[in-house]
ZADO-1210 file (C-alpha; in nm, 4 decimals, padded with zeros to 6 digits):
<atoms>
<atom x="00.2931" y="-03.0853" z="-04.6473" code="UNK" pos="1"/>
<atom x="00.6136" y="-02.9641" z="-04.4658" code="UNK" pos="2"/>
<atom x="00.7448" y="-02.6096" z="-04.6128" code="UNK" pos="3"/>
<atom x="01.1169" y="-02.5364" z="-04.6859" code="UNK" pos="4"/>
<atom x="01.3379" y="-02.4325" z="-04.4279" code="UNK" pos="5"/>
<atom x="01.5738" y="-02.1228" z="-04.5296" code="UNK" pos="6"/>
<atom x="01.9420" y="-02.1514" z="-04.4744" code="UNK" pos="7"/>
<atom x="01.9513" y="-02.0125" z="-04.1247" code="UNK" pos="8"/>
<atom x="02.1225" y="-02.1737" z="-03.8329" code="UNK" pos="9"/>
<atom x="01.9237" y="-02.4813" z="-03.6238" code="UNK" pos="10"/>
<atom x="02.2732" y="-02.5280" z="-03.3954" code="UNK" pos="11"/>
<atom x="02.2172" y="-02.3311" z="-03.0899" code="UNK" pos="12"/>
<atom x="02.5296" y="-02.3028" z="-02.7607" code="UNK" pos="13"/>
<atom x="02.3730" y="-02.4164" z="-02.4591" code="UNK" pos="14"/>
<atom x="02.2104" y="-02.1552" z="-02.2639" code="UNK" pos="15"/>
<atom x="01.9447" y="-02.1340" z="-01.9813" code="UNK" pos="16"/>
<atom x="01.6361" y="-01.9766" z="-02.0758" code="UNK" pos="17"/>
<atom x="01.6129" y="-01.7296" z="-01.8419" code="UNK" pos="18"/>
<atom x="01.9487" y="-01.6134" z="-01.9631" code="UNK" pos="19"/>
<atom x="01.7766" y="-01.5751" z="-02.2668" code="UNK" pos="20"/>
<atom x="01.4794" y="-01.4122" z="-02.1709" code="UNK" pos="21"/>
<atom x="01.7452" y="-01.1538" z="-01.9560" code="UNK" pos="22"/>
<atom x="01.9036" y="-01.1131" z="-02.2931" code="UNK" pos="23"/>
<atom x="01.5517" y="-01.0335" z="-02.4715" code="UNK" pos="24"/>
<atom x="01.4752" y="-00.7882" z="-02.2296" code="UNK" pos="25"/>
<atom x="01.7156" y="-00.5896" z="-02.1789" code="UNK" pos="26"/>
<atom x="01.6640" y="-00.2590" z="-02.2825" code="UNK" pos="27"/>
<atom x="01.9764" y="-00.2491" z="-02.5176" code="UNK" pos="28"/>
<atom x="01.8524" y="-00.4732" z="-02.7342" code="UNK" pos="29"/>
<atom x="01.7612" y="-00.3365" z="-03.0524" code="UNK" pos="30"/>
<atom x="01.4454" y="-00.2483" z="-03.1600" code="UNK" pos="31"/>
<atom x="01.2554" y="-00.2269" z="-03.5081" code="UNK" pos="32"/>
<atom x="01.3816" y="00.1486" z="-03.5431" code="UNK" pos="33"/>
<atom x="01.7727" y="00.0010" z="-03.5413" code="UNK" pos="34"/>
<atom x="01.7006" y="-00.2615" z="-03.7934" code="UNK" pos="35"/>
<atom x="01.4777" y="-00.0980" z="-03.9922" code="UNK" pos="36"/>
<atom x="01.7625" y="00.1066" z="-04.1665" code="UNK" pos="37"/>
<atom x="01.9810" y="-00.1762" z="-04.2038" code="UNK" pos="38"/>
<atom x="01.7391" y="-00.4316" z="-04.3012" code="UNK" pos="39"/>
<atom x="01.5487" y="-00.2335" z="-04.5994" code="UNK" pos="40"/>
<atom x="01.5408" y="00.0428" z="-04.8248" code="UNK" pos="41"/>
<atom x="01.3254" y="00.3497" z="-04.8373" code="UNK" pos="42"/>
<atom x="01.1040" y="00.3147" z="-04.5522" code="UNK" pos="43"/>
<atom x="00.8058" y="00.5535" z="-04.5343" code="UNK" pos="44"/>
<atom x="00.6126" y="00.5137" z="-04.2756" code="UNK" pos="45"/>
<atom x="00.2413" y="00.4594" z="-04.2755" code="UNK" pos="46"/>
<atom x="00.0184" y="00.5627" z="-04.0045" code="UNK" pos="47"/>
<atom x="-00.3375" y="00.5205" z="-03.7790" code="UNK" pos="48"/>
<atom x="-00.5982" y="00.2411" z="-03.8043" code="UNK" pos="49"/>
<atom x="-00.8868" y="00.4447" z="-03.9406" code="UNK" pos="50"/>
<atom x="-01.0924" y="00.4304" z="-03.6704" code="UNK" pos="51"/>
<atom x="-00.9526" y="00.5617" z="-03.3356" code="UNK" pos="52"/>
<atom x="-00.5658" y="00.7297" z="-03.3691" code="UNK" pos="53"/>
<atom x="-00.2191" y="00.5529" z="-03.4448" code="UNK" pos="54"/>
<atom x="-00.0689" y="00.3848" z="-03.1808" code="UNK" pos="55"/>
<atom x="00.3012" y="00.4414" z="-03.1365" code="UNK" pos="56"/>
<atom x="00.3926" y="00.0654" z="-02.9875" code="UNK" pos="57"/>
<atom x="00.3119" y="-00.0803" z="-03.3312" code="UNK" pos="58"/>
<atom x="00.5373" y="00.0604" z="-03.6404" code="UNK" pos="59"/>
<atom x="00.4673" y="-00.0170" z="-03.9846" code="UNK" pos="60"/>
<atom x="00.4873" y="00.1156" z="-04.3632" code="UNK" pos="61"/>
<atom x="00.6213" y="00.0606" z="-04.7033" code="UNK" pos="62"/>
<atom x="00.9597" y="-00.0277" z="-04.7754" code="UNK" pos="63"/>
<atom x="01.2188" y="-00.2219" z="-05.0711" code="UNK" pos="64"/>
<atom x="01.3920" y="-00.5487" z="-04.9391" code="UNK" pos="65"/>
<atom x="01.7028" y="-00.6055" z="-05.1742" code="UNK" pos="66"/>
<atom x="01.4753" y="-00.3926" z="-05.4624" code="UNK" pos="67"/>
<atom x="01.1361" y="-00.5781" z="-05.4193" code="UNK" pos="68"/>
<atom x="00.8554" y="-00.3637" z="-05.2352" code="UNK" pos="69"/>
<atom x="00.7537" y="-00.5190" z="-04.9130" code="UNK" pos="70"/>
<atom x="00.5148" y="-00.4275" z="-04.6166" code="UNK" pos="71"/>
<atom x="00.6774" y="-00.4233" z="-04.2853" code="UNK" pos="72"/>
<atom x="00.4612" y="-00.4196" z="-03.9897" code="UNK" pos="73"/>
<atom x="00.6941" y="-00.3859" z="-03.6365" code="UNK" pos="74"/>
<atom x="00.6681" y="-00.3818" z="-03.2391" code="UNK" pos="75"/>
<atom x="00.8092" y="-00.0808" z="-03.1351" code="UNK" pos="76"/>
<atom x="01.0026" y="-00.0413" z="-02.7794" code="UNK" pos="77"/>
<atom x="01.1998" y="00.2474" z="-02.6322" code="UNK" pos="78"/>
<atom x="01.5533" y="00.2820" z="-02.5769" code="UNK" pos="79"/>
<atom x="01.4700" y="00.5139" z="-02.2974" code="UNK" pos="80"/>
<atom x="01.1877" y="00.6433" z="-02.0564" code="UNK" pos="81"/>
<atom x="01.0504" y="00.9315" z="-02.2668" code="UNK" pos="82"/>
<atom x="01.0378" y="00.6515" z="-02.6001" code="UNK" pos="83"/>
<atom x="00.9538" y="00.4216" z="-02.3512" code="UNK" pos="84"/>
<atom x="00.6336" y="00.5805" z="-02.2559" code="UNK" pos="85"/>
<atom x="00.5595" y="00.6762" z="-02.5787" code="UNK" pos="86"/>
<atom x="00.5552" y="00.3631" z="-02.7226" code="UNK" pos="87"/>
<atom x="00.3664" y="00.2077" z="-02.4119" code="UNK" pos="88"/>
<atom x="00.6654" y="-00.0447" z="-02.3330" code="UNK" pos="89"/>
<atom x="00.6059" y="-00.2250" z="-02.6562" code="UNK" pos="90"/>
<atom x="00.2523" y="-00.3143" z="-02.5976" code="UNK" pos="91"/>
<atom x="-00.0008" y="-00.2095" z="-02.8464" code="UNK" pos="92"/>
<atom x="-00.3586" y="-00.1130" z="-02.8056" code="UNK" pos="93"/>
<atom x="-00.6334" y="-00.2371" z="-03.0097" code="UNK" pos="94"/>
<atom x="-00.5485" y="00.0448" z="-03.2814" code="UNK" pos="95"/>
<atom x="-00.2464" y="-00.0620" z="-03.3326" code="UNK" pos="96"/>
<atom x="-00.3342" y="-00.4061" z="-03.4328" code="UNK" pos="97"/>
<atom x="-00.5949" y="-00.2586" z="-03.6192" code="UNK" pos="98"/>
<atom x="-00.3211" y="-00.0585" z="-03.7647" code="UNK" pos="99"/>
<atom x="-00.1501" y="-00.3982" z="-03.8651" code="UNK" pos="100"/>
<atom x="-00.3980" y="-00.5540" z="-04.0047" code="UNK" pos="101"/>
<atom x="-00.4793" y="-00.2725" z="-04.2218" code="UNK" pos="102"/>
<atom x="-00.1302" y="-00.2337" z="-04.3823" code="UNK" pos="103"/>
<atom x="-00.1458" y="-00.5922" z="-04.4428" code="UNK" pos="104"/>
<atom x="-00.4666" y="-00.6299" z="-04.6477" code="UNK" pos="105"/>
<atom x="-00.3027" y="-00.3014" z="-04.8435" code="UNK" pos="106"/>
<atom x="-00.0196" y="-00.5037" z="-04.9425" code="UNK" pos="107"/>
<atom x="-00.2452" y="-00.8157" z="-05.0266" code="UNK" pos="108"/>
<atom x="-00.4081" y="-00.5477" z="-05.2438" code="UNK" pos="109"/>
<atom x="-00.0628" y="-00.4607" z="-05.4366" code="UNK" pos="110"/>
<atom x="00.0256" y="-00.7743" z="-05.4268" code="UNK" pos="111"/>
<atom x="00.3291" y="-00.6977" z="-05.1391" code="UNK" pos="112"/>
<atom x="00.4888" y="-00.9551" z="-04.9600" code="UNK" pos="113"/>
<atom x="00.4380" y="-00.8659" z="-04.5320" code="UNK" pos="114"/>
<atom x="00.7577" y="-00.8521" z="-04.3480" code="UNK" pos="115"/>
<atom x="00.6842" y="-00.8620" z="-03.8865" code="UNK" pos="116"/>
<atom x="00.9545" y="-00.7841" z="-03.6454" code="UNK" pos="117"/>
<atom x="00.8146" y="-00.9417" z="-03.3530" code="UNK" pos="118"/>
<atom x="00.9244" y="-00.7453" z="-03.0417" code="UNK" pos="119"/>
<atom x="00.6425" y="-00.7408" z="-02.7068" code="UNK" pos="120"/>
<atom x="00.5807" y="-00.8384" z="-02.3887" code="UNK" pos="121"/>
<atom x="00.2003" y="-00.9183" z="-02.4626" code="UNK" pos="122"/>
<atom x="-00.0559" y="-00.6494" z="-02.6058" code="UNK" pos="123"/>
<atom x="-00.1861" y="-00.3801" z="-02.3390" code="UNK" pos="124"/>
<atom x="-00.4454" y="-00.5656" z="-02.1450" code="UNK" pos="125"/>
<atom x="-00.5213" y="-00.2205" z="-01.9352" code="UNK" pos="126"/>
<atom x="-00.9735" y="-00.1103" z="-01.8559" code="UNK" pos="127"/>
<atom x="-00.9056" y="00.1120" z="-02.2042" code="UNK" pos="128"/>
<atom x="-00.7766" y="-00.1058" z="-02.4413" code="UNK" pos="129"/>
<atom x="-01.0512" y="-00.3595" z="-02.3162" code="UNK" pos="130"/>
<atom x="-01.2906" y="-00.1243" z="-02.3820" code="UNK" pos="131"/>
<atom x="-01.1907" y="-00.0337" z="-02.7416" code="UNK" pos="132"/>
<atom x="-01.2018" y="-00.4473" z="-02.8039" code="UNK" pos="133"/>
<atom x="-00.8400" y="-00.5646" z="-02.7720" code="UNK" pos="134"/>
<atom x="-00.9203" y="-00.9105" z="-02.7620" code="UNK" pos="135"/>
<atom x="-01.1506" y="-00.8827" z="-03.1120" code="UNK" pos="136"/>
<atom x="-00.8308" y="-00.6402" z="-03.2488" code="UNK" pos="137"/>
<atom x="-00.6490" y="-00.9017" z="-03.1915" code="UNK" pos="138"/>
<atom x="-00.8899" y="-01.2196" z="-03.2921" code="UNK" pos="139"/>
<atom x="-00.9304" y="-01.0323" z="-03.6475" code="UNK" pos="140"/>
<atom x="-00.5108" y="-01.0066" z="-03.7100" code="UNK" pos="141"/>
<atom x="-00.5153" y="-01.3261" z="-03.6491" code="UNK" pos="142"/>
<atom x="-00.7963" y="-01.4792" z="-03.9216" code="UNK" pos="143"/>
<atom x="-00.6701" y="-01.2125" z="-04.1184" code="UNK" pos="144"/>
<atom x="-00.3393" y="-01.2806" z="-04.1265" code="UNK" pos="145"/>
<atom x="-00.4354" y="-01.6387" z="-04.1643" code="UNK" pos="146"/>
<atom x="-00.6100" y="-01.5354" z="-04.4989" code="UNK" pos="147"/>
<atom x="-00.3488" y="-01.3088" z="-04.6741" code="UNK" pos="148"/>
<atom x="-00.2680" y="-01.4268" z="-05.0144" code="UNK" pos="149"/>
<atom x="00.0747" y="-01.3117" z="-05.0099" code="UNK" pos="150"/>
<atom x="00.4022" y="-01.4097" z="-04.8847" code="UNK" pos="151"/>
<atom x="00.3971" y="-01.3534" z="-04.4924" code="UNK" pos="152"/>
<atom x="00.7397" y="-01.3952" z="-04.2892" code="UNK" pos="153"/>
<atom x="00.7555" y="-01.2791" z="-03.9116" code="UNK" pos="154"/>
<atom x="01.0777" y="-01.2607" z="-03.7410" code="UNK" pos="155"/>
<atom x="01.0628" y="-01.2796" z="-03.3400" code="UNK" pos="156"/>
<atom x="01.3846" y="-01.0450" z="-03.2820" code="UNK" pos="157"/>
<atom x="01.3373" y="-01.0029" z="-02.8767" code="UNK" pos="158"/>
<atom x="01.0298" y="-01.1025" z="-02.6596" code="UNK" pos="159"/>
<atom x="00.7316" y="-01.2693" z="-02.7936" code="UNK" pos="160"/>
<atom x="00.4461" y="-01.2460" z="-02.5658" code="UNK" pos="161"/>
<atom x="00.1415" y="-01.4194" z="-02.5993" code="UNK" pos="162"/>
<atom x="-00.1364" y="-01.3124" z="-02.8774" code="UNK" pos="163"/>
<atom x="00.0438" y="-00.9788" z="-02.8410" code="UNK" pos="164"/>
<atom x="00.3518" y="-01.1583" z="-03.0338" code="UNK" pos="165"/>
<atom x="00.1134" y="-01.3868" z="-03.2017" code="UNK" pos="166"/>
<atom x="-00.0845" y="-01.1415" z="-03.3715" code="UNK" pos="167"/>
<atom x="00.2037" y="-01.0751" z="-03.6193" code="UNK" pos="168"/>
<atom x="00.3340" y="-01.3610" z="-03.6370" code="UNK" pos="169"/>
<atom x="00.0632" y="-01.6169" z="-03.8385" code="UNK" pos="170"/>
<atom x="00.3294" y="-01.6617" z="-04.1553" code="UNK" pos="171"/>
<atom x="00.4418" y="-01.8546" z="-04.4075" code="UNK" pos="172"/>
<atom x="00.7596" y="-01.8579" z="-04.2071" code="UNK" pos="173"/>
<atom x="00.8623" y="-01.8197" z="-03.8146" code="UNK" pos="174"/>
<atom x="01.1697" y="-01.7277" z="-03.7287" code="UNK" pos="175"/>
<atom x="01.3157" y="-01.6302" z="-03.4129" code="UNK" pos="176"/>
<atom x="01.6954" y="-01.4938" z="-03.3230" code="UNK" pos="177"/>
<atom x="01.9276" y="-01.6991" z="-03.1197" code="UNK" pos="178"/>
<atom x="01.8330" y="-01.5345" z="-02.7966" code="UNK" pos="179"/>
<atom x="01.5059" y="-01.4146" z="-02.8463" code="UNK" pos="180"/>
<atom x="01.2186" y="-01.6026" z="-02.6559" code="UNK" pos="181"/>
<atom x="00.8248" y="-01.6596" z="-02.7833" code="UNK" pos="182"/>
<atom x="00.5911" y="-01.8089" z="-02.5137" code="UNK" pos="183"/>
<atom x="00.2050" y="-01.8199" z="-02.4765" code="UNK" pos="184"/>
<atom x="00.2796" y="-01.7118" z="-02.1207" code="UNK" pos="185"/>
<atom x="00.5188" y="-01.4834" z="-01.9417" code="UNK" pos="186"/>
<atom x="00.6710" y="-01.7313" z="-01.7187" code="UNK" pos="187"/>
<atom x="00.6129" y="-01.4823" z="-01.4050" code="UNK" pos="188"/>
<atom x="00.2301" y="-01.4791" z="-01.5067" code="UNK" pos="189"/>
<atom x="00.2631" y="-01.8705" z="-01.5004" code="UNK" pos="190"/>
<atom x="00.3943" y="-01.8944" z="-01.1910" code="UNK" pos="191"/>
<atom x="00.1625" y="-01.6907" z="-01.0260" code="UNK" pos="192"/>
<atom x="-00.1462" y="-01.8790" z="-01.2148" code="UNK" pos="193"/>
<atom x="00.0517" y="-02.2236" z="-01.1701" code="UNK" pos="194"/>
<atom x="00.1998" y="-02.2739" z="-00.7919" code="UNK" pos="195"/>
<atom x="00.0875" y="-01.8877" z="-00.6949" code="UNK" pos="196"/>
<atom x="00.4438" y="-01.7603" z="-00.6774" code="UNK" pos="197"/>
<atom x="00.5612" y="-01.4921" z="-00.8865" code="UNK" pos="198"/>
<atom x="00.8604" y="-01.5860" z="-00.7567" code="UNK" pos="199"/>
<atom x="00.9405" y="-01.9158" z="-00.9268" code="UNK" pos="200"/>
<atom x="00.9932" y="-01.7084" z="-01.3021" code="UNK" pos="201"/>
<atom x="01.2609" y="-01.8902" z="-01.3323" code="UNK" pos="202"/>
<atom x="01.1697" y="-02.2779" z="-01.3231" code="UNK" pos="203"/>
<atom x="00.8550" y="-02.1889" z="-01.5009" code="UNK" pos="204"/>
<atom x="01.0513" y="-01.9862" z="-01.7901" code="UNK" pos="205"/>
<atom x="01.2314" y="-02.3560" z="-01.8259" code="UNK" pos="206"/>
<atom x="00.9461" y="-02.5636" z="-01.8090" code="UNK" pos="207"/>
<atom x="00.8017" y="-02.3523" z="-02.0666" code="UNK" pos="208"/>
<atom x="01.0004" y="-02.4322" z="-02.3517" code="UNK" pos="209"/>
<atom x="01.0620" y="-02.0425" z="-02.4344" code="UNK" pos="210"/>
<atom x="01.3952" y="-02.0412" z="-02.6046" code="UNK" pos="211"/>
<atom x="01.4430" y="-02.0819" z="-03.0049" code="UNK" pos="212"/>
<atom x="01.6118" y="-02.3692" z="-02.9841" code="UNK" pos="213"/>
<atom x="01.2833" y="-02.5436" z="-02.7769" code="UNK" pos="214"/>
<atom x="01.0216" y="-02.3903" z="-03.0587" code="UNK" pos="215"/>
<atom x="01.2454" y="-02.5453" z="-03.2827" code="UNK" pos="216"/>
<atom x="01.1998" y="-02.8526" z="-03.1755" code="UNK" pos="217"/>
<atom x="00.8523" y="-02.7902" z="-03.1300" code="UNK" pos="218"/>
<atom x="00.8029" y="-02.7213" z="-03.4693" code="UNK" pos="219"/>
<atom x="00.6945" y="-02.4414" z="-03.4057" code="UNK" pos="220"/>
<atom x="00.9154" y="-02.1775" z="-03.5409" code="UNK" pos="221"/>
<atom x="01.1080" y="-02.2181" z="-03.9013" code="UNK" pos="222"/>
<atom x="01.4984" y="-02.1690" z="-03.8255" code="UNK" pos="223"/>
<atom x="01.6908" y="-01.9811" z="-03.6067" code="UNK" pos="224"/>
<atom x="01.8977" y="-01.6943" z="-03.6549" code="UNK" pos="225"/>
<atom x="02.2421" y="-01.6503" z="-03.5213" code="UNK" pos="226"/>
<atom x="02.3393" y="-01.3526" z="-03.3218" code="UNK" pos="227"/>
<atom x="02.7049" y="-01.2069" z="-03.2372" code="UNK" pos="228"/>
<atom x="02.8426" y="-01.3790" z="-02.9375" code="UNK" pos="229"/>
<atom x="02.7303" y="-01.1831" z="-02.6317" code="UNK" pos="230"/>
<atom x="02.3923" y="-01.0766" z="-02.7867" code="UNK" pos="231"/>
<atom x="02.2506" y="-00.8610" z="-03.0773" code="UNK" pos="232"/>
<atom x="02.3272" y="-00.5427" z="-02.9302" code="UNK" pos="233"/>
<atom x="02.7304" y="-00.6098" z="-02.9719" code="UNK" pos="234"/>
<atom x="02.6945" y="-00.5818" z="-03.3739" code="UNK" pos="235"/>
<atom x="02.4032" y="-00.4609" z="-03.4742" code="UNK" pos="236"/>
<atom x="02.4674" y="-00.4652" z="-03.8508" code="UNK" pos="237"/>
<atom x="02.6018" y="-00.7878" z="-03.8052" code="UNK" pos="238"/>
<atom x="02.3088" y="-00.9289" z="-03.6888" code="UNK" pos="239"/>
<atom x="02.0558" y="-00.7115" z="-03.9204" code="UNK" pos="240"/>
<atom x="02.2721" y="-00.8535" z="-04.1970" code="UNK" pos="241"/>
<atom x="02.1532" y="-01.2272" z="-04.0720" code="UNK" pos="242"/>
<atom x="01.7813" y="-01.0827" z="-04.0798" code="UNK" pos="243"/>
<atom x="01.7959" y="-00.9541" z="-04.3810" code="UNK" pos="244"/>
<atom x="01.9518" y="-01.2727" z="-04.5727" code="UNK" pos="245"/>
<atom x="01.6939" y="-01.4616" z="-04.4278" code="UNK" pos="246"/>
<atom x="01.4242" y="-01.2765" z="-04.4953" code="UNK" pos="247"/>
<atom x="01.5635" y="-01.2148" z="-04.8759" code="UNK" pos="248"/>
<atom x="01.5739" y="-01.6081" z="-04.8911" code="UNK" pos="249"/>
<atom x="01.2449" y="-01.6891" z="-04.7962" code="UNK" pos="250"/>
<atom x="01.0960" y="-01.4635" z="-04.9985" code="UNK" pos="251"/>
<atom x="01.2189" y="-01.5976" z="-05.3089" code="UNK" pos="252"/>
<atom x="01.1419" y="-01.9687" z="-05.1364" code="UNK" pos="253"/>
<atom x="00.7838" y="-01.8453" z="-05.1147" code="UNK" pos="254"/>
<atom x="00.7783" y="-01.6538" z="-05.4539" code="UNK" pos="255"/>
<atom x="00.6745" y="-01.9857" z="-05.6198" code="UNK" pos="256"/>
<atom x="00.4482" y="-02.0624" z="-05.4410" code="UNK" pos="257"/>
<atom x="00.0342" y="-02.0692" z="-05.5428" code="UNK" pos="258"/>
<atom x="-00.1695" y="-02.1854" z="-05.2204" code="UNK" pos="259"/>
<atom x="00.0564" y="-01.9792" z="-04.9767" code="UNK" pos="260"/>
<atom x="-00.3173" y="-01.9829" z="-04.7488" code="UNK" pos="261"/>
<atom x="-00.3702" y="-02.3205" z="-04.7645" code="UNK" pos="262"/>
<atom x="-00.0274" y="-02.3980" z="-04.6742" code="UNK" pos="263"/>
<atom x="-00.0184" y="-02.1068" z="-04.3882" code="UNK" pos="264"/>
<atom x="-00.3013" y="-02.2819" z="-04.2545" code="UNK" pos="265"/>
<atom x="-00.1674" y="-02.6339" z="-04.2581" code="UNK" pos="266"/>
<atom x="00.0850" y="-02.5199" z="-04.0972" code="UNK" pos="267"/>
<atom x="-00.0515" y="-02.3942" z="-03.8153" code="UNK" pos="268"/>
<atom x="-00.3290" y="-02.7011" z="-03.7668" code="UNK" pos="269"/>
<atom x="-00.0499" y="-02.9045" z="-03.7612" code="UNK" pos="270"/>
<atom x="00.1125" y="-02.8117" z="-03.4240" code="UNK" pos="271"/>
<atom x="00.0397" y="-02.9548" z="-03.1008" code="UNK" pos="272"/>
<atom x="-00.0892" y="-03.2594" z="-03.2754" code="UNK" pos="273"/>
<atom x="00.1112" y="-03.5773" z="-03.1290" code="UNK" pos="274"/>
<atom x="-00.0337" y="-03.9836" z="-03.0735" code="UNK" pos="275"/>
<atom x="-00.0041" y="-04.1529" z="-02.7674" code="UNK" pos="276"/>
<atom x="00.1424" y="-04.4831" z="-02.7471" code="UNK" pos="277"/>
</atoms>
């Protein structure tokens, strides 16, 4: 069964995707902590997994959304090198999955919809975070995001990288902004594993199918959301305002709904599927 689409905008200017990605990346795009004001109400901030520390590349906590309580669970980057470091260039460790996941089965608890600002170049693949079980950290976000019985939407607002993106992003509804990107790959990784070159980013970040408009397509993401012309960081509150209408519409889209888990998980079996001729 094919879920609702919210209002947002499926019409997308032409644009290369490693324009896009350029666009993603750049370091003044802005982050969880600039939308996080403009987006919601009363944030308080929740921290630590309960079982190593609190890992400063994933942000989450308790927050109101137009008056109704919500769980918002966040990638975190730096606007500079000091927040840089500290938030290990938007790459979380195992805890801070763990961290996720956590705040996510408390809202299923109080009966919170989960709100995820997607925002990473891939999770932290370095010999510690292997060794404190990223891979399971982020296996377990996964099946238990896939289990939530409460209304899950995940918003891909710069670079989606791999199960570091994915991890936060099993909803009810996908949505990316206009020049955001979400790939299972970074396209430099695939051209190294692909033709060996590093060097060929650039035709693999097209052949990937990266940009909104291709995951639209795909069916993979929900809608797209527009951004000012030149990229979110020319109006911020312009383009928080776009995040937050969509985010306030889907809610009340999924507020009726009784099998949001059976219908996440649909949802999700569905893609990739295709017949040959």
């Amino acid at each position: 069964m094919k879920e609702s689409v919210v209002s947002v905008s499926v019409s997308v200017p032409s644009s290369s995707a490693v324009a896009r990605m350029a666009l993603a990346r750049m370091r003044e795009r802005p982050s969880a902590r600039d939308y996080l004001p403009l987006i919601f109400d009363d944030f308080f901030e929740l921290h630590g997994d309960r079982l190593f520390g609190d890992d400063h590349a994933m942000l989450g906590g308790i927050a109101l959304l137009d008056g109704r309580p919500v769980t918002v669970v966040a990638h975190l980057k730096g606007k500079n090198t000091r927040e840089s470091i500290d938030a290990n260039f938007g790459m979380p460790h195992p805890e801070g999955y763990r961290k996720a996941l956590r705040l996510m089965r408390q809202a299923e608890k109080f009966s919170r919809p989960v709100v995820c600002l997607v925002d990473t170049p891939g999770a932290f693949c370095g010999v510690e975070a292997e060794r404190r079980g990223q891979g399971e950290a982020i296996a377990r976000s996964l099946l238990g995001m896939m289990a939530l019985n409460v209304p899950v939407v995940s918003v891909v607002t710069g670079e989606g990288g791999s199960g570091g993106a994915l991890a936060l992003a099993v909803a009810n509804r996908v949505y990316m902004l206009e020049n955001a990107v979400y790939s299972v790959i970074s396209p430099k990784g695939c051209a190294s594993i692909l033709w060996k070159d590093p060097a060929r980013e650039q035709e693999a970040a097209e052949l990937l199918g990266i940009t909104a408009a291709d995951l639209l397509q795909a069916g993979v993401i929900d809608g797209i959301i527009e951004e000012p012309e030149g990229g979110a960081h020319k109006q911020i509150r312009q383009t928080a305002t776009a995040i937050r209408q969509a985010l306030i519409t889907a809610l009340e889209d999924l507020g009726g709904v009784s099998d949001l888990r059976r219908r996440r998980y649909e949802k999700f079996r569905a893609m990739g599927v295709y017949e040959t001729g």
